[in-house]
C-alpha positions in Angstrom: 47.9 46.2 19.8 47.9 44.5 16.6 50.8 43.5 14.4 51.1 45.2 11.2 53.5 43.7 8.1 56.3 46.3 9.1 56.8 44.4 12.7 56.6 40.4 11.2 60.0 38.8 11.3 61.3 38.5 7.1 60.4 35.4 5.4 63.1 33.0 5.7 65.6 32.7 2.5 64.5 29.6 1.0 66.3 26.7 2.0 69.2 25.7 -0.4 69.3 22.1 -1.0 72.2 19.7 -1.5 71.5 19.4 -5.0 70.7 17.3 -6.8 71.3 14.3 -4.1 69.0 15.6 -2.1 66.2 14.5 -4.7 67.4 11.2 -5.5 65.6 7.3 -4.3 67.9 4.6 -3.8 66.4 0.9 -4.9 68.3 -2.0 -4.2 67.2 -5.6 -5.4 67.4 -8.9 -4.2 66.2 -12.6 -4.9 66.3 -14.2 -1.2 64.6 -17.5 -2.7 63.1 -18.4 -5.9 60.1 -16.2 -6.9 60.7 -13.9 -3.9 62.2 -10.2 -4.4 63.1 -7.7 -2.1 63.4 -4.1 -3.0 65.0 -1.8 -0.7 63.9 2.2 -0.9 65.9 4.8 0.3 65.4 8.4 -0.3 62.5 10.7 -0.3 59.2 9.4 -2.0 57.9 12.2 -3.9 56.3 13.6 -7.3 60.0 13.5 -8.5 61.2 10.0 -7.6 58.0 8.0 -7.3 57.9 7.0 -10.6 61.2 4.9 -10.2 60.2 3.0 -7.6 56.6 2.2 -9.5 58.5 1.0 -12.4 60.8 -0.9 -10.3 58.0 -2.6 -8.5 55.7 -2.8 -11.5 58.4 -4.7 -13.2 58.2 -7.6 -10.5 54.8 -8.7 -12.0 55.7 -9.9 -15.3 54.4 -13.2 -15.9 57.8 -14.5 -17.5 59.1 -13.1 -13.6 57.5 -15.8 -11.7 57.4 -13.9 -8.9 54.7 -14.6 -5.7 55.9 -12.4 -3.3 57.2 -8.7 -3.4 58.8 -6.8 -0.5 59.2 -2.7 -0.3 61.5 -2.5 3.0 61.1 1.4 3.3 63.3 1.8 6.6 65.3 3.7 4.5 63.0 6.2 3.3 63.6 9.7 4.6 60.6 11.3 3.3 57.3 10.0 2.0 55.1 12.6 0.4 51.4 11.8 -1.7 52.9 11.0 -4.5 54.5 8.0 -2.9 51.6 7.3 -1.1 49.5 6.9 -4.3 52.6 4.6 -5.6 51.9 2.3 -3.1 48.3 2.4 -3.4 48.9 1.9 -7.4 51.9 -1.2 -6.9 49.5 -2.8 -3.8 46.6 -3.1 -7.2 49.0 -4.1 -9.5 49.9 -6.9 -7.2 46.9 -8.1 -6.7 45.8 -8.1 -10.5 49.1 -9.7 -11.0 47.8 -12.3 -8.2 51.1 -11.3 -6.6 51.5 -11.0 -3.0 53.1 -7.3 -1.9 54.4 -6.6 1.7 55.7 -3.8 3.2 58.5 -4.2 5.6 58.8 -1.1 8.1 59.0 0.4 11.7 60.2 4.3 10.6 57.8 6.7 12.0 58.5 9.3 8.6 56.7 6.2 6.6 54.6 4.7 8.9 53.0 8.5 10.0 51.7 9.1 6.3 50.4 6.2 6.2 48.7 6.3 9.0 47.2 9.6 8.6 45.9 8.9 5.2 44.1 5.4 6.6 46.3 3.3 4.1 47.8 0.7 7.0 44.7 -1.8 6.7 45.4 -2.2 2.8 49.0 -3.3 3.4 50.6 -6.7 4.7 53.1 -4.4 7.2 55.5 -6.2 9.2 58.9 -5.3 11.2 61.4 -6.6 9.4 62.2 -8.2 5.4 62.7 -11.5 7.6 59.2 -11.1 9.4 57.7 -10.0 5.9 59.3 -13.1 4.1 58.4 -15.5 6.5 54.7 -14.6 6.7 52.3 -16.6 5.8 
């Protein structure tokens, strides 16, 4: 017997988010040493946010900066959609124009997953932790 329209469950109510909070990225900044930065993401990665953390990385490569070596640690990202994906994609050739080294410093499955699926990982320097990622040579 087949199912007609009548006999499917209702479509869910949409899902009410926390607001605005919900939407938000979180970017912290450090200078561990001289011409080294650090910049923590938290937050989803999406259409909405990914523009902060490409200006927030993108500024890293002035050349009055003096920075060498860039560090995303995305543990804290809850949610990385394609948007952030082509952020990363779009800081990584930044970086490199920029002759500026970019790592990536991350063991969450919600980032790593994405990346993985869209065959990113080889064009990123990934490692466990900032510490790991700072320390590499």
């Amino acid at each position: 017997m087949s199912e007609t329209r009548e006999n499917l469950p209702a479509d869910p109510p949409s899902a009410r988010r926390g607001g605005d909070v919900d939407d938000q990225i979180t970017l912290g900044q450090q200078s561990p040493a001289p011409g080294q930065v650090v910049i923590e993401v938290g937050g989803e990665v999406d259409m909405l946010t990914s523009p902060q953390l490409r200006s927030a990385v993108i500024e890293q490569f002035g050349t009055e900066a003096g920075v060498e070596l860039v560090v995303l640690a995305l543990d804290g990202v809850s949610f990385l959609g394609t948007s952030g994906l082509a952020v990363l994609i779009e800081v990584r050739e930044a970086a490199h124009a920029a002759g500026v080294e970019l790592r990536l410093a991350c063991t969450a499955r919600r980032v790593l997953r994405p990346l993985t699926i869209a065959g990113l990982v080889p064009l990123f320097d990934i490692h466990d932790t900032v510490e790991q990622a700072l320390a590499a040579t």
